[in-house]
C-alpha positions as CSV (number, residue, x, y, z in Angstrom):
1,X,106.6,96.3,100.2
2,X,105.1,99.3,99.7
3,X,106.4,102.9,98.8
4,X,108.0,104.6,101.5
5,X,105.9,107.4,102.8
6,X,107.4,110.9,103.0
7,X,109.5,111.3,106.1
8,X,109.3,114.2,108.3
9,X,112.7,115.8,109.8
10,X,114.2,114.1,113.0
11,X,113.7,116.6,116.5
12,X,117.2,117.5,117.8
13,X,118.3,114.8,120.1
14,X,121.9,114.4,121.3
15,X,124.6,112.4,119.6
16,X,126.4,109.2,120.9
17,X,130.2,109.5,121.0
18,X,131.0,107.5,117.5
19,X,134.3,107.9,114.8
20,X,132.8,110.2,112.2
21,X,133.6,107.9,109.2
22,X,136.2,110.3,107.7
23,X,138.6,109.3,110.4
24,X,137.7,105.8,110.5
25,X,137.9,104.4,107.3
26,X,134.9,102.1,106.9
27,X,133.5,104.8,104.3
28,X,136.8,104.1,102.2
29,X,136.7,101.1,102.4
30,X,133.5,100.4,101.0
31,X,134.0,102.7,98.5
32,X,137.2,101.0,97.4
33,X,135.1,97.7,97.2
34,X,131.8,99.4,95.2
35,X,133.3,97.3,92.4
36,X,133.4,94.4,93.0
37,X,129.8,94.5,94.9
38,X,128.4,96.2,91.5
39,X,129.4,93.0,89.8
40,X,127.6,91.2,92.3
41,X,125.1,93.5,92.2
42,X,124.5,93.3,88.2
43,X,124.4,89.5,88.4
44,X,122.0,89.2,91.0
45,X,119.4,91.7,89.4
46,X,119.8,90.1,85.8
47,X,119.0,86.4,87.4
48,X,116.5,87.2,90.2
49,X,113.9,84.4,91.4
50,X,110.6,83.9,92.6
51,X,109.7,83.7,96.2
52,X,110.7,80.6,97.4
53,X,112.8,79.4,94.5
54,X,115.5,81.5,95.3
55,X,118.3,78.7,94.9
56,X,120.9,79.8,92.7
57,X,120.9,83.0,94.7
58,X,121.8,81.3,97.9
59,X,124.2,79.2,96.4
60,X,126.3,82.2,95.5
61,X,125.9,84.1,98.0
62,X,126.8,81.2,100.3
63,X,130.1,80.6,98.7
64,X,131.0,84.4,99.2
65,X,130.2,84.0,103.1
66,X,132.2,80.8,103.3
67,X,135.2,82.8,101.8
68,X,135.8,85.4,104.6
69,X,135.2,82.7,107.3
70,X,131.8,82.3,108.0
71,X,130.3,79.3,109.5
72,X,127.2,78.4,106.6
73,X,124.3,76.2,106.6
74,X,121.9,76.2,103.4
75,X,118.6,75.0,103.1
76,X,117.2,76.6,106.0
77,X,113.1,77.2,106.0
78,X,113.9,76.4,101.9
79,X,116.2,78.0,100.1
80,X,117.5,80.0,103.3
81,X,121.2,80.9,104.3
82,X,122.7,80.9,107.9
83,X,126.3,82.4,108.2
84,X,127.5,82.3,111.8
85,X,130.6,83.7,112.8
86,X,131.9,83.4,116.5
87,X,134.7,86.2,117.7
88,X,134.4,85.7,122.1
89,X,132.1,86.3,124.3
90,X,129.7,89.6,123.5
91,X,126.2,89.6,122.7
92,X,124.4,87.9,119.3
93,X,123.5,90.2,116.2
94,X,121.0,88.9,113.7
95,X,121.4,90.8,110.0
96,X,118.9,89.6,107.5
97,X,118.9,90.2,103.9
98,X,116.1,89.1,101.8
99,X,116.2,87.3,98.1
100,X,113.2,87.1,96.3
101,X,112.3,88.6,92.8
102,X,108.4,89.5,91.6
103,X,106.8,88.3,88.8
104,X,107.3,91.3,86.7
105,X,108.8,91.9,83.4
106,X,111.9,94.7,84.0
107,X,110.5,97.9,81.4
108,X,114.1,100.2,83.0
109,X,115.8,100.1,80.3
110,X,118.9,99.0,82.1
111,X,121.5,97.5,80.3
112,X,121.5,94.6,82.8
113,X,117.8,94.4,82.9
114,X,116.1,91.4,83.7
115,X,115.1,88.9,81.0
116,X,114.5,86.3,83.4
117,X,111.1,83.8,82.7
118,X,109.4,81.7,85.1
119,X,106.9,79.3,86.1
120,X,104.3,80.6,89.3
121,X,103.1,78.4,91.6
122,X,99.9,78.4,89.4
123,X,101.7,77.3,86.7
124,X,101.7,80.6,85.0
125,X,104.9,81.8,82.3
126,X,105.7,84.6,84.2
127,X,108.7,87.2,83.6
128,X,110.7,88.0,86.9
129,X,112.4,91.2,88.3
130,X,114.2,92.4,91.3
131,X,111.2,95.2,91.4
132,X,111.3,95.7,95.4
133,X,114.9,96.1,95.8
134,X,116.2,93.0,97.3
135,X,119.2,92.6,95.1
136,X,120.3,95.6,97.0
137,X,119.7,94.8,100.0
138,X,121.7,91.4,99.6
139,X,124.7,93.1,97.7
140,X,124.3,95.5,100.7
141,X,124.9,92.4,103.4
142,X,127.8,91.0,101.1
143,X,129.7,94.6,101.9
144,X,128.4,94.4,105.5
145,X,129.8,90.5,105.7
146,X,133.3,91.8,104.3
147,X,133.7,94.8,106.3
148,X,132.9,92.9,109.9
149,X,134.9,90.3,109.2
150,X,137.8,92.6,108.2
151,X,137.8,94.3,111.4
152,X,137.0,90.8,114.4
153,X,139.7,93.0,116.0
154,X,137.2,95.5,116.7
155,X,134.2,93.6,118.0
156,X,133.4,90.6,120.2
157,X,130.2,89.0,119.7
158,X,128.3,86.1,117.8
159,X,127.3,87.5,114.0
160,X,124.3,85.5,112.4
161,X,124.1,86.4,108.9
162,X,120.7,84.7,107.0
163,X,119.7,85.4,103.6
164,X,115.7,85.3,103.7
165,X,113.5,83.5,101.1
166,X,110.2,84.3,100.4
167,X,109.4,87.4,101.9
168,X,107.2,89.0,99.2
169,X,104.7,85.7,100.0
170,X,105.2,86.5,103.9
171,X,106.3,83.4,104.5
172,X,110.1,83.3,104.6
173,X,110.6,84.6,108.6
174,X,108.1,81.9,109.4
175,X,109.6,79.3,107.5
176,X,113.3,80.0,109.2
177,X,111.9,80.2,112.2
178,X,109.9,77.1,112.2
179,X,113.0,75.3,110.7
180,X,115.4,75.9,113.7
181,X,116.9,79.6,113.1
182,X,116.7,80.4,117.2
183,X,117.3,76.6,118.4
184,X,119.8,75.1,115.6
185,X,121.7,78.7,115.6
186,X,122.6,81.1,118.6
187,X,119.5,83.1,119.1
188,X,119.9,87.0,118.9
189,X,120.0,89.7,121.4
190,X,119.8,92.4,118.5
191,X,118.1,92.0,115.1
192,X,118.6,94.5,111.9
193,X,117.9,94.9,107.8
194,X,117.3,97.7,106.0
195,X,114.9,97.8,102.9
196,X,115.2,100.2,100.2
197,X,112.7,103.3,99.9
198,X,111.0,104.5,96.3
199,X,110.4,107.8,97.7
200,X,113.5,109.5,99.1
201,X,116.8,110.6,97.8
202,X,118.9,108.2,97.6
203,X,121.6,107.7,100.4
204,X,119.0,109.0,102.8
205,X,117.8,107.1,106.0
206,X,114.7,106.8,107.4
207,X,113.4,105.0,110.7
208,X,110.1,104.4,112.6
209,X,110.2,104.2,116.3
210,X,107.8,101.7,117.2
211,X,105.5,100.5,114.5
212,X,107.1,100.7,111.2
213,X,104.7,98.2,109.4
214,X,101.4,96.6,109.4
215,X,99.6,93.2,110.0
216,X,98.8,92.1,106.5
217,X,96.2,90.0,106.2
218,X,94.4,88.4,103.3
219,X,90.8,87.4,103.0
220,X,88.1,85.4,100.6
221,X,84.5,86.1,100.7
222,X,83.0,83.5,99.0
223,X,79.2,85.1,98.4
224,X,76.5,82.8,97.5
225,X,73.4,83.7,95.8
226,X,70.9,82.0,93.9
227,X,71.2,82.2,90.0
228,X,68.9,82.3,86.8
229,X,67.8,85.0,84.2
230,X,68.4,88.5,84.8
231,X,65.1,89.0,83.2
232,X,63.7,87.5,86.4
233,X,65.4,88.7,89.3
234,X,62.4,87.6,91.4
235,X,63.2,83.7,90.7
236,X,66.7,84.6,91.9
237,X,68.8,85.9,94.7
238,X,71.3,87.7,93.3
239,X,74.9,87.4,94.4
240,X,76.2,90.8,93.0
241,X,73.7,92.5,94.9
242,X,74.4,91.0,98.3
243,X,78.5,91.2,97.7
244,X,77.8,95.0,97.3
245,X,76.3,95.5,100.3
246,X,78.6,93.8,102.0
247,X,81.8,96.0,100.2
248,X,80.1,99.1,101.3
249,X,79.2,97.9,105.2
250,X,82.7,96.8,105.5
251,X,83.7,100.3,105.2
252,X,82.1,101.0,108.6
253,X,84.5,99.0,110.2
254,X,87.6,101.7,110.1
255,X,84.6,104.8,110.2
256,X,82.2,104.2,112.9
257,X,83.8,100.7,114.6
258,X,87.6,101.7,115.8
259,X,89.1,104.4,117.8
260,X,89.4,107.3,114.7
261,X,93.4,107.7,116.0
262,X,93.6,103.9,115.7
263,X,95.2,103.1,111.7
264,X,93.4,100.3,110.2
265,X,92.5,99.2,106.1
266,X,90.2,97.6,105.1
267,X,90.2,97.1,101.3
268,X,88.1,95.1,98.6
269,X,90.6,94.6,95.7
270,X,89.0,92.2,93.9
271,X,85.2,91.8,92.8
272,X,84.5,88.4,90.1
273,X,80.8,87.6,89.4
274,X,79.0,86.5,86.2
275,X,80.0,85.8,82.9
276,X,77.7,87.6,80.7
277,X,74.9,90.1,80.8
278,X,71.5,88.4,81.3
279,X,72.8,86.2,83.6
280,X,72.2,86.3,87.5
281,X,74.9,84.1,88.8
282,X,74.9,81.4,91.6
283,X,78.1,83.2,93.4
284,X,80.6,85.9,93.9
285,X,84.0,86.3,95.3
286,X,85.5,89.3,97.0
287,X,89.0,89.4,97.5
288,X,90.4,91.3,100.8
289,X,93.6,93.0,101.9
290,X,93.4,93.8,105.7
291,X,96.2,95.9,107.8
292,X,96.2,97.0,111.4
293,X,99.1,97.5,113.8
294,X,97.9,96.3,117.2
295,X,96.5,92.1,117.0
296,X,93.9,93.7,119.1
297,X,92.3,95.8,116.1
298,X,93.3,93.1,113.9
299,X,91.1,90.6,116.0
300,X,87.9,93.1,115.8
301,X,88.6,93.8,112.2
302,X,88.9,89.9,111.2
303,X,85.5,89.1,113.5
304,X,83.6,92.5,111.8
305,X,84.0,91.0,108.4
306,X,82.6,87.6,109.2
307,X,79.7,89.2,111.2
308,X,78.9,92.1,108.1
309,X,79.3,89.1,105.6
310,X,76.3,86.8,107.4
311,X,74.6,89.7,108.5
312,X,74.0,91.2,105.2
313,X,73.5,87.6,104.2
314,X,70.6,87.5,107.1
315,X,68.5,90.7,105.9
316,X,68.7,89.4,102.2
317,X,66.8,86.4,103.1
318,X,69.5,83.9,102.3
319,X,68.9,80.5,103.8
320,X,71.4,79.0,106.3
321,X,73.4,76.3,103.9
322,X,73.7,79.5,101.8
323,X,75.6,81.9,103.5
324,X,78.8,83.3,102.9
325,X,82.1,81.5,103.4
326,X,85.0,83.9,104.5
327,X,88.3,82.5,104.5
328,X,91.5,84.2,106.0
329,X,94.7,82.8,104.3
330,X,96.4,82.3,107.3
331,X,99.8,81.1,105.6
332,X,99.9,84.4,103.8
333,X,99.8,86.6,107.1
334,X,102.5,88.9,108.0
335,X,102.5,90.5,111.6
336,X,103.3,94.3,112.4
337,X,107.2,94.8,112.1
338,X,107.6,96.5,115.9
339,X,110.8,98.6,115.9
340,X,112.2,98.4,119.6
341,X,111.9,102.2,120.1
342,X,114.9,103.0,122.8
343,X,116.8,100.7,120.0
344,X,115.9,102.2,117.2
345,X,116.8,105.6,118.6
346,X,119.9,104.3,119.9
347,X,120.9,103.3,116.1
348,X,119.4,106.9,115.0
349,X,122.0,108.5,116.7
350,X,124.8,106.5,115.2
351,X,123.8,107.1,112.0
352,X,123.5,111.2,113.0
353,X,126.9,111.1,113.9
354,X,128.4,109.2,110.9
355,X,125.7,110.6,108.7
356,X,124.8,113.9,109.3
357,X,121.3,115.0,111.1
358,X,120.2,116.6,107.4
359,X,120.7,112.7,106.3
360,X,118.8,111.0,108.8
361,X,114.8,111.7,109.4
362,X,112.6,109.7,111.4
363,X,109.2,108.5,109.3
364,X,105.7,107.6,109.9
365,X,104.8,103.6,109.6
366,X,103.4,103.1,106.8
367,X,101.0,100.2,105.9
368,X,102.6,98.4,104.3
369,X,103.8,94.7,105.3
370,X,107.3,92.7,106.1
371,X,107.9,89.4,107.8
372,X,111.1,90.4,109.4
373,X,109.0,91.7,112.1
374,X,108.7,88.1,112.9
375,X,112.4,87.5,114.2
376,X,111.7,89.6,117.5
377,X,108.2,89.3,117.6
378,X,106.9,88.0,121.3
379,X,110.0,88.2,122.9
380,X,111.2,91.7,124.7
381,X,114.7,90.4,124.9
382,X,115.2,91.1,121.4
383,X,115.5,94.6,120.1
384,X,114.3,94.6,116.8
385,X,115.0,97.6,113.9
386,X,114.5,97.9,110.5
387,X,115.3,101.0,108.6
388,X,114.9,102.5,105.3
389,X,117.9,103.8,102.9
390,X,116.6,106.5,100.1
391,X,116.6,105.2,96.4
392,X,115.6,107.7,94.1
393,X,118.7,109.0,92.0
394,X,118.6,112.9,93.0
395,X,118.6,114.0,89.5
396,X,114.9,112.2,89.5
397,X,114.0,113.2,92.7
398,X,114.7,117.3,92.1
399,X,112.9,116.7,89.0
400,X,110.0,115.4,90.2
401,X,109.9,118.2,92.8
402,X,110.1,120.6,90.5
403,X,107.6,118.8,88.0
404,X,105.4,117.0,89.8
405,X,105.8,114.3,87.6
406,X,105.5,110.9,89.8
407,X,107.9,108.3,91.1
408,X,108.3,104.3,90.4
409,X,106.9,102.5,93.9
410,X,108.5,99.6,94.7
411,X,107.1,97.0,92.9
412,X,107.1,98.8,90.0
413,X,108.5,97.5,86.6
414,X,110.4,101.2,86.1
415,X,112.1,101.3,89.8
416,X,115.8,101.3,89.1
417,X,117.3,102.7,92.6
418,X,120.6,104.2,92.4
419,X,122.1,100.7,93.7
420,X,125.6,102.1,94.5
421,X,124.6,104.9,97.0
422,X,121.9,102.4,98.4
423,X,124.8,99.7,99.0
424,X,127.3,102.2,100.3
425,X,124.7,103.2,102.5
426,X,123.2,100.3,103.9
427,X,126.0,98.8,104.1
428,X,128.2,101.7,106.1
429,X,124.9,101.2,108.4
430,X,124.6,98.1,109.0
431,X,128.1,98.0,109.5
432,X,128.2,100.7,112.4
433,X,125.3,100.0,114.0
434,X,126.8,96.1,114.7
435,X,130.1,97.7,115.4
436,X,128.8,99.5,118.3
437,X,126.4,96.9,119.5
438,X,129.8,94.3,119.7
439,X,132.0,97.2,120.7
440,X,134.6,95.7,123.0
């Protein structure tokens, strides 16, 4: 994920009837259990895992869901949890939390940092830290967990409860999904999560109505060329040369090719070519990040690269078994998290009223990606929301105001959120927002 964008002020929009939270407890009562879910809380950021090897994480988190009554299932799409709990008839609420750590070494300073070493995929030594905020957002669906199923006199409903793997690889949703989550489990009516923001107060929500994130797509150029000594360029056909024409025309695909209102990025981050200076090498490889909301502009932005990749092959006289090989890593894509927008307002309001208007702000989507777009993605009967809670602790926050000195993003190995307003408030939520949705 990436940092949260800075959110404008909601427009003035009436409030739903809803139990300010002084009157109704639930504030209390988290508060009373802050805690215990820092202990959980510590623990899961000292031990945090990479994507898809999340497994002692589910296993504790399991056991806590079993406790107050849930019906569990582990080993979902991986190392994925499924806590179902039936209380009559009512509709079916989804709350996902997600588990994976980066590979990161923790530089906080916390006393609980993370000293946590791994092996990637690759086969790399790696250190590991809960950079991206996930350990709160699963201490955060602990607290939720408790608090619904301390008050099944209050609601009627299916609750469906997962714990996600691997969403920083985009590929947790998918692999739920694919594993049974809507055929093995009651399929939701409602889906929610929050996610933790690097760039607002903490306690403070934010929401996007409609588009909150982007398509994220990843993309190899493989540029061929025609090597030899960079004293003779003529005997050659240089790689580097035609990769940098191509960087520079792929530019023109978000300037002079989409609608200018239309969002879109196209971006080069890597460039690898040669090993030393008098050396024209045989190839090049450019490595792509591409984001879009709509699939339409995705589709014209995923046919413009291959068409500016052989084109600029074409006018630098490279033969046919030598043009360029683009590659999109379609196991990596994550599609556009679409917030249902009378939903999400709907949920706004609640948190107004148990929040305060000052408290709750409504954002801009950002371009940043998230696969828990996927769980209501293609169907209209599910109304989808994710929201954002504020994680900078104030003191920071003011200071950087009145500074200008800059934040930690997520992702960063200096983002410490200040985890006990972002549980509270998640939590209190998350909480609400299924209480009213399974109102009886």
């Amino acid at each position: 994920m990436r940092k949260f964008m800075k959110l404008g002020l909601l427009a003035a929009a009436s409030v739903l009837a809803f139990t300010p939270a002084q009157a109704d407890g639930l504030k209390d009562a988290i508060t009373a259990d802050l805690p215990s879910l820092m202990e959980i809380y510590r623990d899961l950021h000292s031990n945090p895992e990479l994507s898809g090897e999340e497994v002692r994480t589910a296993a504790k988190l399991a056991v806590e869901a079993r406790r107050l009554g849930f019906k569990v299932t582990e080993k979902v799409g991986g190392t994925g949890v499924v806590a179902v709990m039936e209380n009559g008839e009512g509709p079916t609420v989804l709350l996902r939390a997600d588990m994976d750590g980066l590979p990161l070494e923790e530089k906080t300073g916390l006393a609980f940092a993370s000293r946590v070493q791994a092996k990637t995929r690759q086969g790399n030594d790696t250190f590991v830290m809960h950079a991206c905020g996930h350990d709160t957002h699963m201490t955060g669906w602990v607290a939720t967990a408790r608090q619904l199923a301390a008050r099944k006199g209050e609601w009627s409903g299916t609750l469906v409860m997962i714990l996600q793997p691997a969403e920083e690889t985009g590929e947790g949703a998918l692999a739920m999904l694919e594993d049974g989550l809507y055929t093995r489990f009651p399929k939701p009516d409602y889906t929610l999560a929050f996610h933790d923001a690097a760039g607002v107060p903490a306690g403070y929500i934010g929401y996007a109505s409609g588009f909150a994130l982007a398509n994220v797509d990843s993309v190899d150029i493989q540029v061929k060329g025609v090597g030899g000594h960079g004293a003779y360029p003529h005997t050659t056909k240089d790689p580097i040369v035609l990769a940098s024409r191509i960087v520079g025309s792929l530019q023109t695909l978000v300037s002079r090719e989409l609608d200018p209102q239309e969002p879109a990025v196209v971006t080069v981050g890597s460039f690898q070519a040669g090993s030393k200076h008098n050396v024209i090498s045989d190839d090049a490889l450019l490595l792509l990040t591409v984001r879009s909301y709509g699939d339409d502009t995705r589709a014209k932005l995923l046919e413009g690269i291959q068409r500016i990749a052989r084109g600029e092959a074409i006018a630098a006289g490279m033969p046919e078994d030598r043009m360029p090989v683009v590659t999109l890593r379609e196991t990596e894509f994550t599609p556009a998290t679409y917030n249902s927008p009378e939903f999400s307002v709907e949920m706004a309001k609640i948190f107004e009223t148990r929040f305060g208007k000052d408290r709750v702000v409504q954002s801009k989507p950002v371009m940043g990606g998230e696969d828990f777009g996927r769980y209501g993605r293609g169907d209209d009967n599910i109304k989808s929301m994710i929201f954002w809670v504020g994680g900078v602790p104030m003191a920071e926050y003011q200071a950087s105001l009145a500074e200008g000195t800059k934040l930690p993003s997520l992702h960063s190995s200096f983002w410490a959120p200040d985890a006990e307003k972002v549980i509270a408030t998640g939590a209190e939520a998350m909480t609400a927002a299924t209480l009213q949705i399974l109102k009886k």
